[in-house]
N, C-alpha and C positions, 0 to 999 in steps of 0.2 A: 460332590462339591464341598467345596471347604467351611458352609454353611449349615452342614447338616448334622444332625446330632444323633448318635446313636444310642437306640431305644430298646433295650434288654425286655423283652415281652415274656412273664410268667404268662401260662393260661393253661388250663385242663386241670386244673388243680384245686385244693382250697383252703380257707383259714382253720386253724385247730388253737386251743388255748392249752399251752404249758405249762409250768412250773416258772421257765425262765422267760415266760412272754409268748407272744402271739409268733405262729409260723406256718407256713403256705408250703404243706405238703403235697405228694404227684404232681411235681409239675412237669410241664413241657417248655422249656425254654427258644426263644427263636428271635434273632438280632437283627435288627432293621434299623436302618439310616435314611434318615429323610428329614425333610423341615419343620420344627415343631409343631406347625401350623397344619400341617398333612399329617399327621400320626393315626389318624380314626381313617383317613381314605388308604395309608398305607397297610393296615393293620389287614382292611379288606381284599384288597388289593393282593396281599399274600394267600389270601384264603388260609391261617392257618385255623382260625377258628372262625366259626358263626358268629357274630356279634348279638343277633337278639337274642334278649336277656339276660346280658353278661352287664357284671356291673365293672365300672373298671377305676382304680388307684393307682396313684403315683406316691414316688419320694423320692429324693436326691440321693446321691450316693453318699453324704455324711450323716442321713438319718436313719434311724430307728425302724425298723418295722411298723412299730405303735404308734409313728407319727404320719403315716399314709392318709393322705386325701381324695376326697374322690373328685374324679375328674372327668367334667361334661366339656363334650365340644359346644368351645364357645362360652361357658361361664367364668366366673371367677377366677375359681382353681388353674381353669383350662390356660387362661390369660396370664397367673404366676406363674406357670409351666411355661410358656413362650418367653418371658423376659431372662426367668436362669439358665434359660439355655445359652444366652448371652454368654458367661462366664462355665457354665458347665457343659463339658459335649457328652455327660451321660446318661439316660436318666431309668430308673427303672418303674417299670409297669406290670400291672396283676390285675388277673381277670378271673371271675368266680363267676357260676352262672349261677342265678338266680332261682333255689327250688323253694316254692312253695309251700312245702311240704316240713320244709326244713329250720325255717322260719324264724321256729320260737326259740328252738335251740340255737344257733348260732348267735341269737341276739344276745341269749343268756350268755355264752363263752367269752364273746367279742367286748360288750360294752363295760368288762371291767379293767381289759388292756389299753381302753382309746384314750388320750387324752380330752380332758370337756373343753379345751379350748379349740380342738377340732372338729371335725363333723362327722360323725361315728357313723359308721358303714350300717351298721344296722336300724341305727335308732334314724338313721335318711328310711330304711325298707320299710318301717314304722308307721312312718310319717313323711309321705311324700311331699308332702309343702313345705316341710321343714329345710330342705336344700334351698328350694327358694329364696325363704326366709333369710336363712344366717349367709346365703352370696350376696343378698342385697344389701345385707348388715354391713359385711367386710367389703363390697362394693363402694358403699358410701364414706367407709372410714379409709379407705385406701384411697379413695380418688379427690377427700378433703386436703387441700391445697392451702397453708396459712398467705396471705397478701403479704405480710411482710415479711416471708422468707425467700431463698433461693430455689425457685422449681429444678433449678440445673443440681443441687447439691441433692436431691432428693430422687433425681433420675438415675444419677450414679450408684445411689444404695444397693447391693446386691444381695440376692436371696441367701437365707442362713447367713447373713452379718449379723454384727454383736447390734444394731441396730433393731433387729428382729425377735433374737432371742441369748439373753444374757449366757446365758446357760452354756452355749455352744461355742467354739473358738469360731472366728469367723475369718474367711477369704475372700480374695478377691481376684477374678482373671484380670489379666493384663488386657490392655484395650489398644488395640497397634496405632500411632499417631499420635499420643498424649505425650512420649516423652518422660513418662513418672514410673520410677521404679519405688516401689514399698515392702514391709513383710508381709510375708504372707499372701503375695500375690503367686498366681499357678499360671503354669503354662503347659501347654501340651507337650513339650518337647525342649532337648534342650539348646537345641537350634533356635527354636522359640526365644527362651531366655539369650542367648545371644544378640539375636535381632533387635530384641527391647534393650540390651546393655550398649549397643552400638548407637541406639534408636537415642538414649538418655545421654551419650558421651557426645554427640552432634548438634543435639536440641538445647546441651546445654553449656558445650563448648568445655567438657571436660575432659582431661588426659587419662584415659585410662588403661588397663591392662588384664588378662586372663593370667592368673596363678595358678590355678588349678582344673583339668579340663580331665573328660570325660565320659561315656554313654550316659553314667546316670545321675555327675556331678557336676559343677562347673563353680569355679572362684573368679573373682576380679577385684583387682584394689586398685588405688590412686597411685599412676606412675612419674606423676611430679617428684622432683628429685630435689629434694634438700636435708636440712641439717638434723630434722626432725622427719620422721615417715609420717606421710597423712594417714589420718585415720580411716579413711573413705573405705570400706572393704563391702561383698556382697558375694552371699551364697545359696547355692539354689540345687537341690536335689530330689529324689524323686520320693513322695508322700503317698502310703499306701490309703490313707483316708480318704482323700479325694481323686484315691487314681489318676497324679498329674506332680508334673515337678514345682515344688513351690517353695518361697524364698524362706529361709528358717533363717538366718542371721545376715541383719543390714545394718551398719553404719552409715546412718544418711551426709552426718553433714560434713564437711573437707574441711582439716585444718590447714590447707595451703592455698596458695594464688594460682590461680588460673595460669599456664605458657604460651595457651596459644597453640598446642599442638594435641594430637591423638593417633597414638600410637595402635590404635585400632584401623583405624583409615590407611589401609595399605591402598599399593594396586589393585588389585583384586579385586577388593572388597569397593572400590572406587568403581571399577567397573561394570562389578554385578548392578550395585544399584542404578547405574545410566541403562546398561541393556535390560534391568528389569522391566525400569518405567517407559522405556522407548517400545520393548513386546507388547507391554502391556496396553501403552497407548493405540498402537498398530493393531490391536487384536480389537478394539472395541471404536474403531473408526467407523464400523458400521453401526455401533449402537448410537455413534454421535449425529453419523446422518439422520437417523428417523427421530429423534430430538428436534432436530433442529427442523424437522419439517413437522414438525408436530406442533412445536411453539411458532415455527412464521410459517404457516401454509401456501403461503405467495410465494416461498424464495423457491430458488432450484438450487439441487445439492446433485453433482454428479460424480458418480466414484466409477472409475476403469482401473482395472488391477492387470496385468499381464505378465506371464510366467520369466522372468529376467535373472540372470545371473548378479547383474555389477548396475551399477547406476548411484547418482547421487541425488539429494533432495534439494530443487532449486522452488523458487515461489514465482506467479505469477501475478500481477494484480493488474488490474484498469479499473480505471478512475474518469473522472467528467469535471469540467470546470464550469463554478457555478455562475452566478450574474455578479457576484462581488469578489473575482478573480479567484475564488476558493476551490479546494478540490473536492470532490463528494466520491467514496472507493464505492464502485458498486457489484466488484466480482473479484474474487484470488482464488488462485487455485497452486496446485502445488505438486510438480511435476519431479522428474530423475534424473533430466536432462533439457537443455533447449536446442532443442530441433523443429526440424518443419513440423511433423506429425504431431506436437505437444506443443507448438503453437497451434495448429491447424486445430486441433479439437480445443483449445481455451477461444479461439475466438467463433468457433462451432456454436458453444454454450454462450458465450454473450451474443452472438449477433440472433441465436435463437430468444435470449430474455429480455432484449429489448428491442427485438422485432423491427433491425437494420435492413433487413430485404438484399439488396446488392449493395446497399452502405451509398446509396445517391441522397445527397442531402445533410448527409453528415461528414464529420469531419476524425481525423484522428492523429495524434501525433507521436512518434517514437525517433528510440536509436534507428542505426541501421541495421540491425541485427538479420541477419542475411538466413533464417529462417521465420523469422516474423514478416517479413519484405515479400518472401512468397507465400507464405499462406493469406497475405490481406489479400495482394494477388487472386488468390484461388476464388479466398471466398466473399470480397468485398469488394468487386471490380472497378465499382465505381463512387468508391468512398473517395474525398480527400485526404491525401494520405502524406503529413506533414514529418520533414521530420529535424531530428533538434540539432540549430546553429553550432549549438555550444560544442558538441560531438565533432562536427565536419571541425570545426575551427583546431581544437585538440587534435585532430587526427593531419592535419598539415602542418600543424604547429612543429609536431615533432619529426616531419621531411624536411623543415624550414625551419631550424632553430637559429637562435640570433637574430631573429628580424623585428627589433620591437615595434616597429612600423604597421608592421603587417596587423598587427591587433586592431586596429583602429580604420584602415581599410576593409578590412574584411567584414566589420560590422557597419558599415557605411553600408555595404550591399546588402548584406542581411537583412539591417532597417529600411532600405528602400520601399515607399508606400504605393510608389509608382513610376513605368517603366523608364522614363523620363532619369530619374534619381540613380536607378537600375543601372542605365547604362553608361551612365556620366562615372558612379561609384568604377565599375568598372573597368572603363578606361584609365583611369586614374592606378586599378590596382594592375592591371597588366602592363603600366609601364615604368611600374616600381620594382616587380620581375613577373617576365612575363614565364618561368618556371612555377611559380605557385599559381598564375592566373591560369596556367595548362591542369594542373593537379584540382584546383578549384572546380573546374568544367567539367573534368574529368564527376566526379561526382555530384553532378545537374543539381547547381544552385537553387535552382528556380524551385524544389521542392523545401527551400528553409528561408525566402526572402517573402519577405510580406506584398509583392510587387505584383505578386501570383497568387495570392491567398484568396481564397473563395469568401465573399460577403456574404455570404448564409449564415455561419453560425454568429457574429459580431464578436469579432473573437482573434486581434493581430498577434496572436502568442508564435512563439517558434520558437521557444524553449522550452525543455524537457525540464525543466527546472522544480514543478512542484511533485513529480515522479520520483527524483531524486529526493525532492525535502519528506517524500510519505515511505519512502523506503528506509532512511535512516531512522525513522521513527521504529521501526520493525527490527532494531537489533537486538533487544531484550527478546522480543520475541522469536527470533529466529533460532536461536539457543536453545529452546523448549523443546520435547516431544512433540510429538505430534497433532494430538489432540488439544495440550496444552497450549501450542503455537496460534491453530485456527483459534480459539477459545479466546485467546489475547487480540488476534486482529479482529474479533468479533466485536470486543470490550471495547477498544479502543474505539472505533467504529461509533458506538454507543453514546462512550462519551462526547466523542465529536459531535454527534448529532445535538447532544443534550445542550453543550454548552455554546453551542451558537444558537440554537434554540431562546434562552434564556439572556442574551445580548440581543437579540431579535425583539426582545418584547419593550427593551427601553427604547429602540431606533425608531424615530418618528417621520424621518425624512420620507420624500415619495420615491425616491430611488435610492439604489445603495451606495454604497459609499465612494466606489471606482467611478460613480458618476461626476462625484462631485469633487473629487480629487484630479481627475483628466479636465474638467472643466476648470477650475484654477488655473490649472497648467496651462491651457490654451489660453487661457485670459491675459496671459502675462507675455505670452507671446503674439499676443494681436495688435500689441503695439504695431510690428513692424508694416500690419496690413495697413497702405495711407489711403487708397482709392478705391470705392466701389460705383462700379456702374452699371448702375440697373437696366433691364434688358425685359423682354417679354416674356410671360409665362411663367411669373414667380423664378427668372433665370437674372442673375448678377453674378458681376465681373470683379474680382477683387485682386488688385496689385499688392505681390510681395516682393522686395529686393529686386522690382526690376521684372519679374514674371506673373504671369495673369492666370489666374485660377477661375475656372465657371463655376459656380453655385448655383442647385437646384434647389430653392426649396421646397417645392412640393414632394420634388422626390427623394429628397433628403442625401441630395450625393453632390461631391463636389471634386473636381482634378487631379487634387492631392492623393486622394483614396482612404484619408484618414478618415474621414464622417462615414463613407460607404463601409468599411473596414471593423469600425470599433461599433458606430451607433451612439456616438457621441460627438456632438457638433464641432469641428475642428476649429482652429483660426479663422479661415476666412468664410466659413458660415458664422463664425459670434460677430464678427464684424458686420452682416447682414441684419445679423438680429439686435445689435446696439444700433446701427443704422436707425432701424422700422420699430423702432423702440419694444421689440417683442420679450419672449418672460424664452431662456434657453432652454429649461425643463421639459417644452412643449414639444420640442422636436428631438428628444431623447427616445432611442428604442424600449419599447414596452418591455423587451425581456428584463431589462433592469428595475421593472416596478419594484420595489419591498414589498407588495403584496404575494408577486410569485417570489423572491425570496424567500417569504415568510412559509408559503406554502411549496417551497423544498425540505423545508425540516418541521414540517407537519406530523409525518411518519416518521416513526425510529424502528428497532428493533426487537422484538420482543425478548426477553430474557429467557436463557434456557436454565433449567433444572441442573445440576449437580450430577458427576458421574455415578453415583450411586443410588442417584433414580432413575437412572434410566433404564430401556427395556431391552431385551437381551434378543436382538437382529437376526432373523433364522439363518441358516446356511454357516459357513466355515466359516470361522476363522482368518485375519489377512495377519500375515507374517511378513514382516521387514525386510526389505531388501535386502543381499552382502553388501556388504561397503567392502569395495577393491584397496588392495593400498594403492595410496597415490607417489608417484614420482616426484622427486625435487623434495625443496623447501616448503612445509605445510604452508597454504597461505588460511589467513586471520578472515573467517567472512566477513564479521563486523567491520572491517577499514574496507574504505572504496580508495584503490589504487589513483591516489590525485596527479594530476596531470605536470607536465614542465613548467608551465606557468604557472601553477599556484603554488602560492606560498605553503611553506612548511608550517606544521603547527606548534613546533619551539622554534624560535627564530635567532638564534644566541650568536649565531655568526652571519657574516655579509655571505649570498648566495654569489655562487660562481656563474649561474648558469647566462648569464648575458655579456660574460666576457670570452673572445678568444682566444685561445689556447694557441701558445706556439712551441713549437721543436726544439726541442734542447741541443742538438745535433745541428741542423743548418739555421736553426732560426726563422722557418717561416712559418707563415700560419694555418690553421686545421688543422692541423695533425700535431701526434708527438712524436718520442723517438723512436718508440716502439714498432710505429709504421709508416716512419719516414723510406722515402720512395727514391730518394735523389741523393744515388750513388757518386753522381760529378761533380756534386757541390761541397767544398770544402769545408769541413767541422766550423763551426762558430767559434771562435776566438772566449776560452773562458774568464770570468774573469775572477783578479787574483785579487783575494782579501785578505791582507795584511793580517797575520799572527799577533795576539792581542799578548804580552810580556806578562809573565807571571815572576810575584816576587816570592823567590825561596824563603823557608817560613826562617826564624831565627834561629842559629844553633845548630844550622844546617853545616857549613866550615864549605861552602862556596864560593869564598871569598869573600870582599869586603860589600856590605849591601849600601843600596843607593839612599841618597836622602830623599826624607819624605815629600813629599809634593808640597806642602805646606811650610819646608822649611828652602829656603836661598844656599847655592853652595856656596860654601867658601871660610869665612871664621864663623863661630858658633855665636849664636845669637845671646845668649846668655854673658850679661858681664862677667859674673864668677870664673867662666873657663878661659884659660888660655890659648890649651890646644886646640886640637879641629875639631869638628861637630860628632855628636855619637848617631848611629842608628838611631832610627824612634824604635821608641816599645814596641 
């Protein structure tokens, strides 16, 4: 793994004292790679040596023999060891077993090479409390923390910095994500130092370029182009002291202006980094499942993969609307394609999470999307199954262009609240043309007019309208990988909750606000109710324009189908209850209390953890789909293809589309010439526009030129002359 650090293991050997210092002869060498944190289980784990009563030290690869510490799992030392490994993947270790025998002597040899500011190998054999002792010493002095400084600027200190020890040149690894190149920072590779020069020219919007390239060199300077060269230059080759390529001459700061460009940013290199993070994303979709069920243990997270060639990535979502016409998302998922089978399993998993049964009771609303149509079919037989105005309207609009009539009729039926309206709207549009009132039929009205809408949920919507408004929200986020994508509609999510939440707490009213907004409405329309007449069993008769409405009030329903419909008192129930001097609040549906509002955004989401805590998911690996190339014209996800009627989003000229179009050829209309059909009809008579007279410029010898417009022919206007008049200037 690319976290692991390799562990140079002396052992079967031991310390001797020199002439030129302390050195670890007979040894047996043996290399192991593993996580710092495992070194003492890997060590076993090799079986190269017995561990009891071996005593064991470390050092870094730029120190000294003489500067070896000793190294307990789990102490001090052990814990310096696990942070340089941060910056160094090597470290070496020595094991000496322990004789008794031997004791006095090596103490003798050993305690004149140690440093005293270390912990001497022998005078620890001495003195076994003494390890204790000075960890807890350098325990306490390490882990003193000043209040007013920066804990972060003292996290970054790395082991053997000038910070540590004067004495020693100090380094620093590169830390992938900072963006900051410096001297003296090492990298494993010179790949490495690339990726941090690419890493620093994008984080920080600079131009740069490779001058000199290499296995075990590499250059780059400032390729802004002006009068002066910048001085921005950076070189990085390979350092035997710390076995690792590290930066020996840097030019930090640019004597030119930023252009706006980087000349590193090829193709290529443009698209390794998208398919990196998109692998990368792909590959740890499982680790983001158990996250996310780990942090909300209620949700459900269902992942199916299946062996595919080609496919692309489409999203699903469903959403619910709340008591104050709001939408709450409560499932997305995120499919290759939309077909029945990937409809059929997204509403598999919702109608399993919120326990629809055969969908009796509920209500749902979509396009017609002709695989979603049959899996509600399959698996929600008897859901209401509504679906959006706006859709059918768009999709005749464009059989029926030119009819600006028809806008207005069509949504007369739509709105219809009852069959009465239904069918009057109707007649009226079939015999405006009775062509689109056949096309209308054709696609059974009854499932997007309110005429027909079930008074269960209290709820007269038949627009797809807030499906639309939650999906364009999602264009930032549909841009992202994939992991990054679900991560952003989870956030979003989040915040929704949060901040209706927090608007929740100033609202004092007893219903929410649709209540009190449709009640206005209907107030102002109660004028036209003039008569009511009261009738038995809480039943009254309310005349409007001429026709007579029955009002229940007990049962809170009335002719129109508005009261039954919304759950908010229509016209000619407020007219009962201005009558019988009543309070209109009282015969409002309870789903609109603000207390169940309040207690829809009770619960939020829990917050998940960071991809680099998470926990690494057993089994393969999921790898990304091929993306096929697609035919035609890329289309733009982000833009939703807007329909004939709506207007354009720069509007700089008068639109054509409601005027029309006639034949250049015969002159008649719908058609042009291109597929003019009427061979017997004689051409259109064009017409002839007069040739606009240009005057030869002067000094042309075209003859004599005209007078100017401004001047009368005939004698020259100037008394002075006698003869006739000159050309003007």
């Amino acid at each position: 793994m690319s976290g692991d650090t390799t562990f140079i293991i002396n052992y079967d050997g031991k310390f001797e004292n020199l002439e030129e210092g302390p050195t670890y002869v007979g040894r047996n060498i043996h290399y192991l790679e593993t996580a710092a944190q495992f070194l003492f289980g890997g060590i076993i784990s090799a079986g190269i040596v017995d561990m009891y009563g071996q005593r064991v030290w470390y050092k870094l690869p730029n120190e000294r023999l003489s500067e070896l510490k000793v190294l307990c799992d789990g102490g001090i030392n052990f814990q310096n060891m696990c942070t340089a490994t941060q910056w160094v993947r090597k470290v070496e270790v020595y094991l000496e077993h322990e004789e008794v025998n031997k004791e006095a002597e090596e103490t003798e040899s050993l305690d004149e090479n140690v440093d005293d500011s270390r912990i001497g190998r022998n005078e620890a054999r001495e003195n076994p409390e003494s390890d204790l002792q000075e960890e807890a010493v350098e325990e306490i002095v390490l882990g003193f923390v000043d209040e007013e400084e920066d804990n972060e600027a003292l996290r970054d200190t790395p082991p053997a910095s000038d910070d540590e020890d004067d004495t020693e040149p100090g380094y620093e690894r590169w830390r992938r994500g900072s963006g900051e190149l410096k001297i003296m920072h090492v990298f494993e590779s010179i790949k490495e130092f690339k990726e941090a020069v690419l890493e620093y020219a994008l984080m920080g919007g600079w131009n740069v370029n490779y001058t000199r390239w290499g296995n075990d060199i590499s250059e780059a300077k400032c390729a802004v182009v002006g009068e002066v060269p910048c001085t921005w230059r950076i070189y990085c080759s390979y350092e035997r002291v710390v076995d690792a390529y590290m930066v020996k001459s840097f030019q930090e700061e640019h004597s030119c202006t930023k252009d706006g460009y980087c000349k590193l940013l090829t193709d290529s290199v443009i698209g390794r980094l998208l398919i990196n993070e998109f692998d990368e994303q792909f590959a740890r979709i499982k680790d983001y499942k158990e996250q996310i069920l780990e942090s909300n243990p209620e949700s459900t997270v269902d992942l199916v993969t299946t062996i595919r060639d080609d496919g692309i990535t489409r999203g699903y979502n469903a959403s619910c609307v709340l008591n104050n016409n709001q939408i709450y998302p409560v499932a997305w998922g995120i499919v290759q394609v939309e077909d029945t089978d990937n409809w059929k399993w997204f509403i598999q998993r919702v109608k399993s999470d919120l326990d629809l049964k055969n969908g009796e009771g509920f209500t749902l609303i979509s396009d017609k999307q002709k695989g979603l149509i049959k899996a509600v079919e399959e698996e929600l037989p008897h859901i209401e199954h509504r679906t959006c105005a706006r859709h059918i309207y768009g999709n005749i609009k464009k059989l029926h262009p030119n009819k600006p009539r028809f806008k207005n009729l069509f949504w007369a039926v739509a709105n219809s609240f009852n069959e009465g309206d239904y069918k009057a709207a109707l007649k009226e549009l079939k015999a405006f043309d009775s062509q689109i009132y056949d096309d209308l039929m054709v696609r059974d009205p009854t499932t997007c007019t309110r005429a027909f809408f079930s008074t269960t949920p209290s709820c007269e919507d038949g627009l797809n309208n807030f499906s639309e408004s939650y999906n364009s929200g999602l264009k930032k986020a549909r841009s992202l990988p994939l992991v990054g994508m679900l991560a952003t509609m989870r956030r979003q999510a989040m915040v929704r909750i949060e901040v209706r939440k927090k608007k929740l707490v100033k609202y004092k009213a007893k219903y929410s606000l649709k209540v009190a907004k449709t009640i206005a409405e209907e107030t102002k329309n109660r004028k036209w109710c003039k008569k009511r007449t009261p009738g038995p069993n809480g039943v009254s008769e309310v005349e409007e324009n001429g026709i007579s409405h029955t009002v229940n009030m007990d049962r809170r329903t009335c002719t129109c189908r508005r009261w039954d419909l919304t759950g908010i008192p229509c016209r000619h129930a407020l007219k009962v209850i201005q009558d019988k001097k009543l309070n209109a609040e009282n015969f409002v549906a309870d789903c609109y209390l603000t207390t169940l509002w309040k207690q829809q955004y009770s619960d939020s989401i829990t917050p998940v953890e960071g991809m680099k805590f998470w926990k690494e998911a057993p089994g393969s690996q999921i790898q990304p789909p091929a993306r096929p190339a697609e035919k035609g014209r890329k289309k733009n996800p982000e833009k939703r293809k807007k329909s004939i009627y709506e207007s354009p989003t720069k509007g700089k000229k008068v639109s054509k589309h409601l005027k029309t179009i006639h034949c250049y050829r015969c002159g008649f209309p719908g058609h042009n010439s291109l597929y003019c059909k009427n061979d017997g009809v004689p051409n259109k008579p064009r017409k002839i526009y007069p040739r606009k007279k240009t005057q030869p410029s002067q000094g042309e010898g075209q003859g004599p030129s005209q007078p100017s417009q401004s001047e009368a022919p005939g004698p020259s206007q100037s008394s002075q002359a006698q003869g006739p008049s000159q050309p003007p200037a």
